[in-house]
C-alpha positions as CSV (number, residue, x, y, z in Angstrom):
1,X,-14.9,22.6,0.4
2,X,-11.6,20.8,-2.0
3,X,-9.8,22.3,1.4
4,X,-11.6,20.8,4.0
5,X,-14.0,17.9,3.4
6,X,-16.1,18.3,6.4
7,X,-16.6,22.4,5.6
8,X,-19.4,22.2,7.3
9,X,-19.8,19.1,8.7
10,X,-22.9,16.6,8.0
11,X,-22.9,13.4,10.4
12,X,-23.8,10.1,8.2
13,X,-22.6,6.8,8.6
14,X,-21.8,4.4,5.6
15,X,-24.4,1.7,5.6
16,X,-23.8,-2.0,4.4
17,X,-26.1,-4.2,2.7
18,X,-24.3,-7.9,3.9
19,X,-24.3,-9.3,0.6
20,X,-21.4,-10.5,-1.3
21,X,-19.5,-7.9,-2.7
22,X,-21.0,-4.9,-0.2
23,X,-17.9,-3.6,1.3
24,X,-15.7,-0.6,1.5
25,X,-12.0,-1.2,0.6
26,X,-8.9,0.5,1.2
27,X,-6.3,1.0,-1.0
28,X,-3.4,-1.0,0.7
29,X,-0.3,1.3,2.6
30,X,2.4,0.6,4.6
31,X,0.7,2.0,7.6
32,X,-1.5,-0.4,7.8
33,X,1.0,-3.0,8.7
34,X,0.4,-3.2,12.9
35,X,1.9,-5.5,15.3
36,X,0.0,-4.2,18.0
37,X,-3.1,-2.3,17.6
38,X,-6.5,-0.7,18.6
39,X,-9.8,-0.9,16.1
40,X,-12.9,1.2,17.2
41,X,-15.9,1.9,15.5
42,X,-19.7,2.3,16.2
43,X,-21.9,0.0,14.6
44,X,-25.9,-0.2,14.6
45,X,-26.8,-4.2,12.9
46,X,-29.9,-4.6,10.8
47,X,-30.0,-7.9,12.0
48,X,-28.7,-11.0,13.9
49,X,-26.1,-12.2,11.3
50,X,-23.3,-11.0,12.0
51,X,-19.8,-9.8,10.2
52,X,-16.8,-7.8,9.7
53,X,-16.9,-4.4,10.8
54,X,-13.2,-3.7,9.6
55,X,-10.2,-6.3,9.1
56,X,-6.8,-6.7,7.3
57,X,-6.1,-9.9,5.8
58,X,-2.5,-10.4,4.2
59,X,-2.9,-13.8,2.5
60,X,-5.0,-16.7,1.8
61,X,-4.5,-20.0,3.6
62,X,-4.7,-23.4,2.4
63,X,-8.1,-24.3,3.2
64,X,-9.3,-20.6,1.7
65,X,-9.5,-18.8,4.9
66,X,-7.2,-16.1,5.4
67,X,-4.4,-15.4,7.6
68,X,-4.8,-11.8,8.8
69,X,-3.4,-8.6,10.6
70,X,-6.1,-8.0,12.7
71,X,-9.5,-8.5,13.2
72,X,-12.9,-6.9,14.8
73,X,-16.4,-8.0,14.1
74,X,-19.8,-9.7,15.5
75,X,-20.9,-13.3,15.2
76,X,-24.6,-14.6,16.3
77,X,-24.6,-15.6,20.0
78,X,-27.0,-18.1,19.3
79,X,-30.5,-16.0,19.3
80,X,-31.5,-12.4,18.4
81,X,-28.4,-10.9,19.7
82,X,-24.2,-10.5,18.7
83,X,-21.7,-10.9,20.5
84,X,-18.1,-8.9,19.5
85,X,-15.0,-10.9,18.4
86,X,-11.6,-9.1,17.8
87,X,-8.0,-10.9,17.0
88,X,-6.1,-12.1,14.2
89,X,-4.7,-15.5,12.3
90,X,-1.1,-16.4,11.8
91,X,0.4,-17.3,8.3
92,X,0.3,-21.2,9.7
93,X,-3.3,-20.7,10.1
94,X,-3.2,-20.2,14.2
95,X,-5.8,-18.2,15.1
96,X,-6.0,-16.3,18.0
97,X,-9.5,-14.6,18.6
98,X,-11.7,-13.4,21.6
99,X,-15.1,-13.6,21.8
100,X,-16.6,-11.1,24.2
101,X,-19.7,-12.4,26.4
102,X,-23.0,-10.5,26.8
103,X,-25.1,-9.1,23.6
104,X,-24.8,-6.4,21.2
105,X,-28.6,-5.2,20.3
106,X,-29.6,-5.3,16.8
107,X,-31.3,-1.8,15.5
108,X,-29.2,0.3,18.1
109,X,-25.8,1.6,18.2
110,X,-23.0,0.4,19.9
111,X,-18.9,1.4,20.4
112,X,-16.7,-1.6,19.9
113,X,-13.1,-1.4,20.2
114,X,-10.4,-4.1,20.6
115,X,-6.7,-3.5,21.3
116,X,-3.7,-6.2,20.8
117,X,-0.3,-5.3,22.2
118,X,2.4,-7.6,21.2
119,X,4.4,-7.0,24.0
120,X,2.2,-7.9,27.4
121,X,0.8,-10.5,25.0
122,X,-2.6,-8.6,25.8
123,X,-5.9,-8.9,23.8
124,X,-9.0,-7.2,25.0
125,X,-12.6,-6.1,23.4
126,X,-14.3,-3.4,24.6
127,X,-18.0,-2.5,24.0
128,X,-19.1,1.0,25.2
129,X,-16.0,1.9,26.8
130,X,-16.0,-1.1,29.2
131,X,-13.7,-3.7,29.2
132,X,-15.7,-7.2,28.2
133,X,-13.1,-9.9,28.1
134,X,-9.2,-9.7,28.1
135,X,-6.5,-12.4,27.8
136,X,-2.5,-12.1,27.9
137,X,-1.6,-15.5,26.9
138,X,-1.7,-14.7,23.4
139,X,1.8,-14.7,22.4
140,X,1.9,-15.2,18.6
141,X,3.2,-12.5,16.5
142,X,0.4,-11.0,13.9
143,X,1.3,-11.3,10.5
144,X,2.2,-8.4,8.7
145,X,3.5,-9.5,5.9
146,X,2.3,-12.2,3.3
147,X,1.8,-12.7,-0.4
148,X,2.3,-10.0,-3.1
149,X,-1.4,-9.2,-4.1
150,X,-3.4,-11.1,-1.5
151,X,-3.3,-8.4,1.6
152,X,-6.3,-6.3,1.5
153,X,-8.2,-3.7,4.2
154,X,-12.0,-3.9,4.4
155,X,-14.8,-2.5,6.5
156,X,-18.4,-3.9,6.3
157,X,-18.4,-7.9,4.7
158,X,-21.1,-9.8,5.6
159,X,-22.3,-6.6,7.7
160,X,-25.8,-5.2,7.5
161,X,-26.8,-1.9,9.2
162,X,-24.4,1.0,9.9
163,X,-20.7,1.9,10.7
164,X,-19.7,5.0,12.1
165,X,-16.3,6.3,13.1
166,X,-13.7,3.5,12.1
167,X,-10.3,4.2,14.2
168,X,-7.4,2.4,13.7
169,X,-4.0,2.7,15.8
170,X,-0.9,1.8,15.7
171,X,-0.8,0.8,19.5
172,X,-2.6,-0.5,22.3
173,X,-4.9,1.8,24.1
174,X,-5.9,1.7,27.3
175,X,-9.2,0.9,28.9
176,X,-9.1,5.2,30.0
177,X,-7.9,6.5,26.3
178,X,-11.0,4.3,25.0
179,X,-13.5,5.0,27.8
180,X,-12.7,8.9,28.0
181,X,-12.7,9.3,23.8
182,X,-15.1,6.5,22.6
183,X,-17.8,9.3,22.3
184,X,-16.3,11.9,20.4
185,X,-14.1,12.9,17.6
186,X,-10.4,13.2,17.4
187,X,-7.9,14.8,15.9
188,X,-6.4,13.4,12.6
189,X,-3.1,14.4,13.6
190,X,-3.6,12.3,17.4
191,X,-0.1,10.4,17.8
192,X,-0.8,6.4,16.8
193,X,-4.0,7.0,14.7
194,X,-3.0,5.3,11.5
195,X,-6.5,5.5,9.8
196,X,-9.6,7.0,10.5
197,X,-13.3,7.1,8.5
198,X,-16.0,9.3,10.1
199,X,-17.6,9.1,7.3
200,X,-18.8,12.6,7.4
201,X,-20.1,14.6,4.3
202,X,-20.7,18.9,4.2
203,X,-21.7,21.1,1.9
204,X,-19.3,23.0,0.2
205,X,-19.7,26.9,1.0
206,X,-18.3,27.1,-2.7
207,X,-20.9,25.4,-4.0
208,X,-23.5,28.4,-3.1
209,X,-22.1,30.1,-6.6
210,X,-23.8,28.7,-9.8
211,X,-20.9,29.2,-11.6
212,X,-18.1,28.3,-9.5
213,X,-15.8,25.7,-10.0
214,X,-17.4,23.3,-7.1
215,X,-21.1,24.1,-8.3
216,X,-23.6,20.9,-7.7
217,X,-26.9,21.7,-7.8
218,X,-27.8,20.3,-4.0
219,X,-26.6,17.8,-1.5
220,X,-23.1,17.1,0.2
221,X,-20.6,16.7,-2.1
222,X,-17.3,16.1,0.3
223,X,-16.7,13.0,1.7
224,X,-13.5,11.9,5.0
């Protein structure tokens, strides 16, 4: 439906290849400026590589990385597993990340989440609800600002498998909001929810007419 894009709802995911230029990006708002945050998503890796499941990057640094906003992906832990790393990097190129311990299976799905709150100073990574590793020692402020033309959102780079279910807040939640919500949907209009991607398609009731306006022969055709 033009109405409501999930009329009736179809569950998919939006699946990344991990090569190069293989990633979904946002067009850039003002709400995605955070200086504290929560990122969830569910993810099911194809392999062992790694990458970014969803990050906001608001210049590039002297040596060609980028300073960003925040942060959550996987890196290798050294064998056939991931491990989930969450955080962000200052405009001087300080970078303040957490590396959660334990493994994330490849070919099966799993709920990440990471929340920053600039207050307490308070990084922590969730995976499946449960806390994994915390610090509050980290006291630099995220950038949220840098140079006209370099900020960007992306989901998916260097990524291959699936990603379901991107949230993105404009606060930290807590270890009960993620634990008691990870599994289901929530409401677009929830207070702090900034963006979210379910990724969802339907098909359009309106497309049942052959000669209506919305008319596609078959298949979903909406897309949140």
């Amino acid at each position: 439906s033009p109405i409501d894009p999930i009329d009736p709802a179809i569950s998919r995911a939006m699946r990344f290849g991990g090569a190069g230029p293989d990633y979904l990006e946002v067009p850039v708002g003002l709400n995605q400026r955070l200086s504290s945050w929560t990122l969830e998503a569910w993810v099911n890796p194809s392999n062992a590589l790694g990458g970014v499941i969803t990050r906001r990057t608001v210049q590039k640094l002297a040596d060609g990385s980028d300073a960003m906003n925040y942060v959550l992906g996987l890196t290798t832990n050294g064998g056939s597993g991931l491990q989930p790393y969450a955080g962000y990097v200052t405009v001087d190129g300080h970078t303040n990340l957490l590396v959660a311990a334990g493994s994330i299976m490849v070919g099966g799905w799993t709920h990440l989440a990471a929340a920053y709150d600039f207050e307490s100073a308070t990084l922590a990574i969730y995976t499946n609800g449960i806390l994994s590793v915390s610090s509050n020692g980290v006291h630099d402020a995220p950038p949220v600002n840098g140079r006209v033309g370099e900020a960007f959102l992306r989901m998916g780079e260097g990524f291959s498998g699936l990603i379901d279910e991107v949230r993105i807040w404009d606060f930290a939640r807590t270890g009960g909001e993620i634990s008691t919500n990870y599994g289901w949907t929530v409401s677009i209009d929830a207070p702090g929810l900034r963006n979210y991607f379910r990724f969802d398609d339907g098909q359009a009731v309106t497309n049942m007419f052959p000669f209506g306006t919305y008319h596609q022969a078959y298949g979903a055709q909406d897309f949140t």
